[in-house]
N, C-alpha and C positions, 0 to 999 in steps of 0.2 A: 529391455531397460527403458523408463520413459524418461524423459527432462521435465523438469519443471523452469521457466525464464519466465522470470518476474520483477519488477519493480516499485517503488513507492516515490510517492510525492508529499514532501512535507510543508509544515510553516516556518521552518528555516533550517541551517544547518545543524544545532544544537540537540544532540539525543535527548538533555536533561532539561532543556525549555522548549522543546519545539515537539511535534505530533503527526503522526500519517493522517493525510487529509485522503488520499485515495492507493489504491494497491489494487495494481492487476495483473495477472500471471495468466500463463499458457500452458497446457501438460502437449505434450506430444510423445510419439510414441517413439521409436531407435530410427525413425526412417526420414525425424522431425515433422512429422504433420500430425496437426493442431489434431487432439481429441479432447479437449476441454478447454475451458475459458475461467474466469474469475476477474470480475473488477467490481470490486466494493469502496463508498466514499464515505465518510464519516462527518459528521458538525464536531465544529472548532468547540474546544474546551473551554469553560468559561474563563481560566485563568491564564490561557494561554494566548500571546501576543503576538500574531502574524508579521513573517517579514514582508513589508511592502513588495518587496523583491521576489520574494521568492513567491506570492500568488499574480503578479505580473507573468512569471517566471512556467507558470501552473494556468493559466491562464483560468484562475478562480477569482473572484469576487468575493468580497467581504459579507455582504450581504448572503451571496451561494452556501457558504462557509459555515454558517450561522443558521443556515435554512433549516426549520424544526422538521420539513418532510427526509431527512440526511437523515442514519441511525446515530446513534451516540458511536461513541468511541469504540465503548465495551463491546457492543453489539460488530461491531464491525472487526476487532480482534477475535472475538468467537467464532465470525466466518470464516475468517483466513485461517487459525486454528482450525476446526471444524475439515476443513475443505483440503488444507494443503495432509492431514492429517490420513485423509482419504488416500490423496494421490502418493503414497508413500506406499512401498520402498520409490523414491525416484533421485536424479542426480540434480540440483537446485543450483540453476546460473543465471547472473545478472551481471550488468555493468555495476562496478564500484559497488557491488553489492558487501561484501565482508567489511569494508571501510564507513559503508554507512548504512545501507539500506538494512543491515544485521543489527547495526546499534539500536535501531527503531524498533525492530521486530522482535 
C-alpha cells in the first residue's frame, strides 16, 4: 500500500474566496520512503484578494504571487489531478487536511 502526505497553502482561510497558491505531496511506499514528490505553485486569481497574513504566513510575496512565469490556477489543478490520479490506489494523509486542505482541493 503506498501513502500519499500532502499539503496546501492558500491566500487565506475561506474555501469560497481564497485559492491554493502552492501544493506538495509525497508518495511513499508501506515502509514510508519517499518514491515520488509533487510540488506545484500557481498565480494569484485576478479576483482573488490575498490575506496579508496568510502570505507572510507562506512566506510568498505579492509580487511572487502574481508572477506570469507561475502556471495559472487551472493548469496547476490539472497537475495534482493528473498526478495524484496516478499515485492511486494509495492511503491520502495530512495535517488538518479534511478540515481544510479538502475544502480547497
Amino acid at each position: 500500500m503506498s501513502f500519499v502526505i500532502y499539503d496546501v497553502e492558500t491566500t487565506g482561510l475561506n474555501r469560497r474566496f481564497d485559492q491554493i497558491l502552492h501544493f506538495a505531496a509525497v508518495r511513499t511506499d508501506d515502509k514510508l520512503a519517499p518514491t515520488a514528490t509533487l510540488e506545484v505553485r500557481s498565480r494569484l486569481l485576478p479576483y482573488v484578494v490575498p490575506s496579508p497574513k496568510a502570505l507572510l504566513l507562506t512566506g510568498t510575496s505579492l509580487e511572487d504571487a502574481t508572477s506570469s512565469s507561475r502556471p495559472s490556477h487551472y493548469a496547476m489543478v490539472c497537475e495534482i489531478q493528473r498526478t495524484l490520479s496516478g499515485w492511486s490506489p494509495a492511503l491520502f494523509l495530512g495535517y488538518n487536511s479534511i478540515r481544510f486542505d479538502e475544502e480547497f482541493l
